[in-house]
C-alpha angles and dihedrals in degrees: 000000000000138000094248098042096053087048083065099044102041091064083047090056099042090049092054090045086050086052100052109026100130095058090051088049094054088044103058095026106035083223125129104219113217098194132008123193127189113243120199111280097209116080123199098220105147081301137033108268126177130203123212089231133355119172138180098228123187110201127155093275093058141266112334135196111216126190115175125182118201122209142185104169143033114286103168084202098058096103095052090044089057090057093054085049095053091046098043083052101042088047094053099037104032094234151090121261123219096224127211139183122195109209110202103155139085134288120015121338120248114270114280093229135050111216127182125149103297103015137069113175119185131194142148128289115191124191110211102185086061095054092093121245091255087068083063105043094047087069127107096210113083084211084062098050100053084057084065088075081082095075092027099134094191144341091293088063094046087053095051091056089044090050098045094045087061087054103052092024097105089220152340103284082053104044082052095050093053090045089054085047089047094051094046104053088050092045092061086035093058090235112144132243136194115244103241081064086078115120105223076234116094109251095225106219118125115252092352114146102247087037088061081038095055101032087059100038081045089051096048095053102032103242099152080172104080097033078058091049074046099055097040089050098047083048090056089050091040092052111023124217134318143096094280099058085047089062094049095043091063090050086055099049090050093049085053096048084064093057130083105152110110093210089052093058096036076064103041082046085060099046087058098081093047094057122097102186138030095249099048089056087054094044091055086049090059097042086059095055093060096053 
């Protein structure tokens, strides 16, 4: 898998995790959490370093520390990486995580231990894909469920999570926003999905198949809509959360609003991925406008 293609699917993973922690807690801990907090996820050790989730969770044991890593591909240096992590936390916060890393890719998971002369370090490696698609569907929370395309074995899976997602999601905007989520994630996953699975929404990832599916289809009827749903939801991947980002969300939503030309936001869809800040994305629409 490449580089660039793991940067996009990495911030789709951590948002469904975010969205379904609890259930992933009470999974791999057989604890019920009663209350999570998000921690900051950058760490000041001799160098920044930044985890994919750490949370303050209460349970009836007790206050925990959870750091969970998410991965999707092979990184040889994972588990030393999961040593500096332990000691950068336990060093801000005064107390041992429970550490935790999510395997979600093929071939075999990275070993749960680093080891060198004078050190072993042990956490927890969880495949996901080898968890069985019942653990998933027994779930209450639509976002846990669509991780259940991991151990579909076949089209009568997939339907079962699609199926089940109508059923939890609360209502329409909700069940389209997890199916979005769903296709997207096999679709970076290279797991296939029938067609009619399609959302009418453009699924806003660069070069993926039902993106090319949907921008033509959306060409060739006009429909500047869902390019511009394309475009705002490539920029949220693209730049993450904040407040930032929110402001400049909002900037973006009211230049695109101005533009109704199809060839003009096939082009701003492109500069996307070749901008490397918010700011630097607005400024090139602009820049655009005035040509």
């Amino acid at each position: 898998m490449s580089k660039k293609k793991i940067a996009r699917l990495d911030p789709v993973f951590k948002e469904i995790f975010q969205k379904s922690i609890s259930e992933i807690i009470k999974l791999i801990t057989s604890q019920k959490p009663q209350k999570i907090s998000y921690l900051p996820e950058e760490l000041r050790f001799v160098k920044q370093l930044r985890t994919d989730l750490l949370l303050s969770v209460k349970t009836k044991a007790g206050s925990h520390i959870f750091h969970f890593e998410i991965q999707n591909h092979p990184d040889k240096i994972i588990p030393e990486k999961m040593l500096l992590y332990k000691i950068a936390i336990k060093s801000k916060y005064k107390t041992e995580p429970e550490q935790f890393l999510l395997w979600f890719g093929k071939g075999n998971p990275p070993k749960a231990y680093y080891k060198d002369k004078s050190t072993i370090h042990r956490f927890r490696v969880i495949d996901m894909r080898k968890l069985g698609l019942k653990r998933f569907l027994e779930s209450q929370n639509p976002y846990f469920v669509l991780l259940g395309i991991v151990s579909a074995r076949g089209k009568n899976d997939i339907e079962l999570i699609k199926d089940r997602i109508r059923f939890l999601a609360r209502d329409e905007d909700e069940r389209r926003e997890v199916m979005k989520n769903l296709i997207l994630v096999s679709d970076m996953l290279k797991i296939k999905i029938a067609r009619e699975m399609i959302p009418k929404i453009e699924i806003p990832v660069e070069k993926t198949t039902f993106y090319k599916i949907g921008f033509r289809e959306g060409v060739k009827e006009g429909k500047k809509e869902s390019l511009k749903e394309a475009i705002l939801l490539g920029f949220e991947l693209k730049f993450g959360d904040g407040e930032l980002r929110k402001s400049k969300a909002n900037e973006l939503k009211k230049l695109l609003s101005e533009i109704d030309d199809i060839r003009r936001l096939r082009r701003i869809k492109k500069l996307i991925f070749s901008a490397k800040t918010p700011d630097e994305f607005i400024k090139k629409i602009k820049s655009l406008r005035r040509k």
